[in-house]
N, C-alpha and C positions, 0 to 999 in steps of 0.2 A: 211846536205843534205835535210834531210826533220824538217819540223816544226808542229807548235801546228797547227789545223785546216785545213791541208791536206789531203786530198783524196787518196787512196791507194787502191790499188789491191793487193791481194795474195793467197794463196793458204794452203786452212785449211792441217794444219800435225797433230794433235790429238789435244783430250779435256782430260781434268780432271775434277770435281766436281768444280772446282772453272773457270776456261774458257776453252776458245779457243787459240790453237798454232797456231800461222799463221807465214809463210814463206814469206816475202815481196819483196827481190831480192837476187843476192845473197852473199850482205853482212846484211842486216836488218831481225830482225826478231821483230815479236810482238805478244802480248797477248792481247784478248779482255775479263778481265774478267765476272765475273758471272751477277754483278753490273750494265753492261756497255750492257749487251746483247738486255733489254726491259724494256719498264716501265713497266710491269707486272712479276709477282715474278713468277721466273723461279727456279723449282724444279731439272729440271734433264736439262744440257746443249744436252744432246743428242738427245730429243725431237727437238730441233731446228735443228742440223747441222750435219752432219757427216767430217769427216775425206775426202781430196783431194778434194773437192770444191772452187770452187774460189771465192772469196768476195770480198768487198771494203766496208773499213772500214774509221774512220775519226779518226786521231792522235791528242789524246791528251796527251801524255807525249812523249818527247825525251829522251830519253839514248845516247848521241855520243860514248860514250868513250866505254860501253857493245854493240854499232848498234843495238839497242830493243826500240822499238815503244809499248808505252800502248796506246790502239784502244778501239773507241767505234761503235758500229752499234744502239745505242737507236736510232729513229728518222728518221735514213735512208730510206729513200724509194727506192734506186735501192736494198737493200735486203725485197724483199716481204715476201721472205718463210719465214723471222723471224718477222716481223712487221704486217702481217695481220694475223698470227693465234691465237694470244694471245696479246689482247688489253685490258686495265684496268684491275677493278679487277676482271672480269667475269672469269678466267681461277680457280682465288682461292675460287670463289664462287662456281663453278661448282666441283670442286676437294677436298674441304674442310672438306665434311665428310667420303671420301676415306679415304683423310691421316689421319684423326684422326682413323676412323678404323682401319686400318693400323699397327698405331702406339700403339691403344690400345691392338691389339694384339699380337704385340712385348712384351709389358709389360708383358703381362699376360702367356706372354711363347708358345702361339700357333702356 
């Protein structure tokens, strides 16, 4: 039914650290993961998206036999709210000595 480079609509059903669930009709379902979301490195998928929004996404893998679509939204422009807030590497420039604070005080047990 559907193929590599089609357009789709659906409706996000939850994230985990690695993507997006999305609900496509109602035999398809698909995953857009963490990889596939921007070209800019994306730390937490919940800054982009929440749960019950609708998107359209662009297939690039088919599953027939499971009806699961792997989806990508890099590049898209009808999704704005992911594509203009976090462009190149300005998000990891900008965040960079967060996370290493962050992570340096993990280590250190604080």
């Amino acid at each position: 039914m559907y193929k590599i480079g089609d357009v789709v609509k659906g409706k996000i059903t939850g994230t985990q650290k690695y993507g997006i669930f999305v609900a496509i009709d109602n035999e398809y379902t698909g995953l857009i993961h963490i990889s596939e979301i921007s070209n800019a490195f994306v730390k937490n998928i919940e800054d982009y998206i929440s749960a019950d929004k609708k998107i359209e996404a662009k297939v690039i893998e088919v599953d027939e036999q499971n009806k699961h679509l792997k989806l990508s939204i890099k590049d898209f422009n009808s999704n704005d709210e992911f594509n203009n807030s976090k462009k190149g590497f300005k998000s990891l420039k900008n965040n960079l000595q967060h996370w290493m604070d962050e992570k340096l005080a993990e280590i250190n047990g604080k």
